[in-house]
C-alpha positions in Angstrom: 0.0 0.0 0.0 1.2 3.2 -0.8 1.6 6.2 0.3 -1.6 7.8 -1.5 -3.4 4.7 -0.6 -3.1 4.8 3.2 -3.7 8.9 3.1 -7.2 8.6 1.4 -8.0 5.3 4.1 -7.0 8.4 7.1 -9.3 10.6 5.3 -11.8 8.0 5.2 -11.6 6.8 8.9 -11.5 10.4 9.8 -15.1 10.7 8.1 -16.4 8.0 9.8 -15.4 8.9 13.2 -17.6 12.5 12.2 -20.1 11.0 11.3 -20.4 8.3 14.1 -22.7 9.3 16.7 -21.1 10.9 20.2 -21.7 8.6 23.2 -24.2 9.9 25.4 -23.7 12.3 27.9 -25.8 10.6 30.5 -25.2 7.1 31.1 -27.4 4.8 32.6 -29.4 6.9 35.6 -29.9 3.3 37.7 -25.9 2.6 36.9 -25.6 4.4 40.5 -26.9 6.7 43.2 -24.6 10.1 42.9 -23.2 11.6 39.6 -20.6 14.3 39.0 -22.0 16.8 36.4 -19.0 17.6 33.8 -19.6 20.1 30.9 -17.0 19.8 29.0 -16.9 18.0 27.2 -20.8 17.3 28.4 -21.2 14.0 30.3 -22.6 12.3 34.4 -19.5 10.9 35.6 -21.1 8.3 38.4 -19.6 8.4 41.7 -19.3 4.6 43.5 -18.9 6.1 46.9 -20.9 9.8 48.2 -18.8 10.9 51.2 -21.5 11.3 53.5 -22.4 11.8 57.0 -25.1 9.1 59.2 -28.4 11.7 58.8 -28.4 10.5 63.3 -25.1 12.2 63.1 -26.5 15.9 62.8 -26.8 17.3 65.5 -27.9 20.8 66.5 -29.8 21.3 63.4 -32.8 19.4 64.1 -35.6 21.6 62.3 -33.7 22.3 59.4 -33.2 18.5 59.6 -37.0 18.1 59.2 -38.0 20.3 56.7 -35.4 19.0 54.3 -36.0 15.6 55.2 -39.7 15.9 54.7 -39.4 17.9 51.4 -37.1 15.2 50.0 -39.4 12.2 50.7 -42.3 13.9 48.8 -40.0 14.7 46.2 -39.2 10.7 46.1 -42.9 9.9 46.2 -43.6 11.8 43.0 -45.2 14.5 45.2 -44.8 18.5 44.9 -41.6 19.3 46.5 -39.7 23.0 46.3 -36.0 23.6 45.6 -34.5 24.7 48.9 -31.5 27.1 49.8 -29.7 26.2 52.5 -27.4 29.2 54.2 -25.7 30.8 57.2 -22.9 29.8 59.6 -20.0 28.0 58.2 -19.2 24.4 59.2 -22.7 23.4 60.6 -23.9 20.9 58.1 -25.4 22.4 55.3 -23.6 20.3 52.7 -23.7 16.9 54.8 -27.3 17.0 55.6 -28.3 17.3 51.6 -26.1 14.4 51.2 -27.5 12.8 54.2 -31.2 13.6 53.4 -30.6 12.0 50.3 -29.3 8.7 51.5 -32.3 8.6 53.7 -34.7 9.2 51.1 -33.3 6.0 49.2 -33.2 4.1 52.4 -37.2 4.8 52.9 -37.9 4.6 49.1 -34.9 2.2 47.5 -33.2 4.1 44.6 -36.3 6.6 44.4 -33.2 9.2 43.6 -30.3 10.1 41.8 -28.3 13.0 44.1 -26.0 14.7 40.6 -23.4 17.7 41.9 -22.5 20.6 39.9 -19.9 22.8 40.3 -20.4 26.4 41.0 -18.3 27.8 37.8 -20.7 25.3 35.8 -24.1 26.8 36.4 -23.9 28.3 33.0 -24.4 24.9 31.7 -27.0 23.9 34.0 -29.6 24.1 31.3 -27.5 21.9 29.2 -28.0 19.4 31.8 -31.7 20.0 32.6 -32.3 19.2 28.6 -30.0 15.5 29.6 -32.6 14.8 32.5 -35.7 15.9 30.8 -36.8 12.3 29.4 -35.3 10.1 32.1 -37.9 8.5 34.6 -35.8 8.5 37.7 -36.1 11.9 40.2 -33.0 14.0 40.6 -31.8 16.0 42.6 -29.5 18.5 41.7 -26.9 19.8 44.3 -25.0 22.8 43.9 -22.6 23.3 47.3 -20.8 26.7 48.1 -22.9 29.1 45.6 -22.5 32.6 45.6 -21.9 35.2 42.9 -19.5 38.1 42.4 -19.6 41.4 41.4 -19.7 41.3 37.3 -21.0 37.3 37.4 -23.8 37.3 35.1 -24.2 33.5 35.6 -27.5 34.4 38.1 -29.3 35.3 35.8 -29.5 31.8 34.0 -30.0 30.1 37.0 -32.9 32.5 37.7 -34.2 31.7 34.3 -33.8 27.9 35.0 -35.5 28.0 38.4 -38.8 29.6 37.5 -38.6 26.9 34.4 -39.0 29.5 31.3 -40.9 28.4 28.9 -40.2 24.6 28.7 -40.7 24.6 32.8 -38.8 22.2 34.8 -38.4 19.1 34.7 -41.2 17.2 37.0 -38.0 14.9 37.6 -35.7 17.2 38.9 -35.4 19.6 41.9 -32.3 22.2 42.9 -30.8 21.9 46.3 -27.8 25.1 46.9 -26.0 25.9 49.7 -24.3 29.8 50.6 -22.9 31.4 53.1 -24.8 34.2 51.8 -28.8 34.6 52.6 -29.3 36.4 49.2 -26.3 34.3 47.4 -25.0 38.1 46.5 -22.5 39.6 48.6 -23.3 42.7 50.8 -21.4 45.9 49.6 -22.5 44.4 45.5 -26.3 44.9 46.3 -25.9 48.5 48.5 -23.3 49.4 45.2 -26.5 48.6 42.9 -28.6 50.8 44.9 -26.2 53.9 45.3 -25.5 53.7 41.5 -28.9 52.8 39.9 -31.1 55.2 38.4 -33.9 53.0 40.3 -32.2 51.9 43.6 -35.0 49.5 44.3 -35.6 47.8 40.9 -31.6 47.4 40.2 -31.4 45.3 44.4 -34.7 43.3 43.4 -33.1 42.2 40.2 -30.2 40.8 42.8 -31.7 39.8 45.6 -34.6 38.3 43.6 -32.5 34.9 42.6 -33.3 33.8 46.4 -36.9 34.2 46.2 -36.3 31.2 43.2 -36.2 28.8 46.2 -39.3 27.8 47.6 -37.9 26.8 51.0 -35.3 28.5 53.0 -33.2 26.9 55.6 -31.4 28.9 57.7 -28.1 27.2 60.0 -26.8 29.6 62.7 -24.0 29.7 65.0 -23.4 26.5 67.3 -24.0 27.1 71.0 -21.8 25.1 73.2 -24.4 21.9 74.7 -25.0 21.5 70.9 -21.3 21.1 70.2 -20.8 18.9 73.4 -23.5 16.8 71.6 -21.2 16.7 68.5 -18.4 15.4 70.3 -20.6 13.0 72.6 -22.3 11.9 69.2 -19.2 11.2 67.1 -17.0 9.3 70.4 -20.0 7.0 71.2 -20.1 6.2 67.1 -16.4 5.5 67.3 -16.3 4.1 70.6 -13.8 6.3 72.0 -12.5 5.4 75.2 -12.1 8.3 77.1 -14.5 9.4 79.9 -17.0 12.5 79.2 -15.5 15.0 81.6 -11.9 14.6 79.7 -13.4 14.7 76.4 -15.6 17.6 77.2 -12.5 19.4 78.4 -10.7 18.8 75.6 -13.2 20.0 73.2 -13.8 23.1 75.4 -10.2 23.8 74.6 -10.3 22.7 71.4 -12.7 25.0 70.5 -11.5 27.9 72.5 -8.1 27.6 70.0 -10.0 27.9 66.9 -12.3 30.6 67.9 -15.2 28.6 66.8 -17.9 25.9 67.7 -19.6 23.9 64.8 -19.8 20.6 63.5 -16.8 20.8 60.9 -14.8 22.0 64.4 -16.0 18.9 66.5 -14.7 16.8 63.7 -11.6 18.2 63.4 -11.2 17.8 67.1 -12.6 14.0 67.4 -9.6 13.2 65.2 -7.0 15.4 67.3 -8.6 12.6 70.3 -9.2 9.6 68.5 -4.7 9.9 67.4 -4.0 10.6 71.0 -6.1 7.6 72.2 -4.4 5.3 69.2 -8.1 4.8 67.7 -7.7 4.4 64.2 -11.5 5.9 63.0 -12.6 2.8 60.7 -14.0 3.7 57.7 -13.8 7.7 58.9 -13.3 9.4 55.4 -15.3 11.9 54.5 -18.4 10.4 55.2 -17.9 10.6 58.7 -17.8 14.8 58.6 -20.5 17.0 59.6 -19.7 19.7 57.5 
């Protein structure tokens, strides 16, 4: 074969790979409980293993708890359900109780959903990833951790646009589940700047704030008082079977707390660790799943 000969077979193949059809973005929705939503190029990446936390686990946030709970099993029932925003302090759960809300709803209702993350900087292709959903029968719920939007980040707006539905509404399949730090996902000085500048102060802050009001329920986590963070650390060294007596560990976590200026769940973790080395304990099967926040 020559050189002409093997040129015009490259050409050929090179067609045929064109004109193939791309695999599909989405693979099988019952192939696994958790996906990874990648954009580019577009495809569900499933994840074998969610790093979660036991839902009994969570403490000091019973009612928020509740309400997500409760809004997640009618969403797994095939009942009306709202997407939810959950905000406030850091390191108090928000992230582990979707995840853990989740796990719950397929333990009451065996693979009733499909929990699929995006990323914060890919909310622009959110729609791209509605349209994948659309047709599939199983529920999902789509989980967005850490959102919040800057000062010239236009990206809002689609996510407005894709939480109200347009024109194709959304999917009966899917619901949105964000967390923030921020109440209005917006950050303080960006909104008064919008209202000092504007030539209508209010319309140019309801245009910002407005994105919020997208979310039908609102969960609000506050700052840890200390008898909920001695539950924590009570909580997390019965799971593990720590042996160390209450009034050392409560000292300890007293300290411990006192040195990072903070009480929440992510700082009871951090300091069940710090015991669990000192006691020798090696924390079986305490990945990530084991964290509160």
């Amino acid at each position: 074969m020559d050189q002409t000969e093997r040129d015009l077979l490259a050409r050929i193949a090179d067609a045929l790979d064109r004109l193939a059809p791309k695999p599909s973005a989405a693979p099988r929705l019952d192939s696994a409980d958790a996906f990874v939503w990648r954009p580019d190029p577009p495809c569900l990446t499933p994840v074998p293993h969610v790093a979660r936390v036991v839902i009994g686990l969570l403490h000091g946030v019973d009612r928020a708890k509740a309400l997500l709970l409760e809004n997640t099993l009618r969403f797994a029932r095939g009942l009306p359900a709202n997407n939810a925003m959950l905000w406030g302090a850091r390191g108090m759960g928000k992230s582990s109780l979707v995840k853990a809300v989740h796990a719950a709803a397929n333990e009451a209702r065996p693979g009733s959903l499909v929990l699929i993350e995006i990323h914060r900087e890919d909310i622009v292709s959110l729609p791209a990833l509605l349209d994948l959903l659309r047709a599939r029968s199983r529920r999902c719920l789509i989980f967005c951790d850490d959102l919040s939007f800057e000062r010239e980040d236009a990206d809002y707006k689609a996510l407005k646009s894709v939480l109200d539905g347009g024109i194709e509404g959304r999917p009966e399949n899917v619901l949105f589940y964000a967390t923030s730090n921020r109440r209005h996902l917006m950050p303080r000085d960006m909104i008064e700047n919008e209202r000092a500048t504007a030539i209508n102060p209010s319309e140019s802050t309801e245009e910002k704030v407005s994105l919020s009001d997208r979310f039908g329920l609102w969960i609000g986590f506050h700052n840890c008082d200390q008898p909920n963070y001695l539950a924590m650390i009570d909580a997390y060294a019965a799971y593990f079977s720590l042996p160390i007596e209450p009034e050392a560990l409560h000292a300890h976590a007293i300290e411990w707390s006192v040195t990072r200026g903070a009480r929440s769940g992510r700082v009871a973790w951090q300091c069940i660790q710090d015991v669990a080395g000192k006691l020798g304990v090696v924390l079986a099967g305490a990945d990530q799943e084991k964290r509160t926040a």
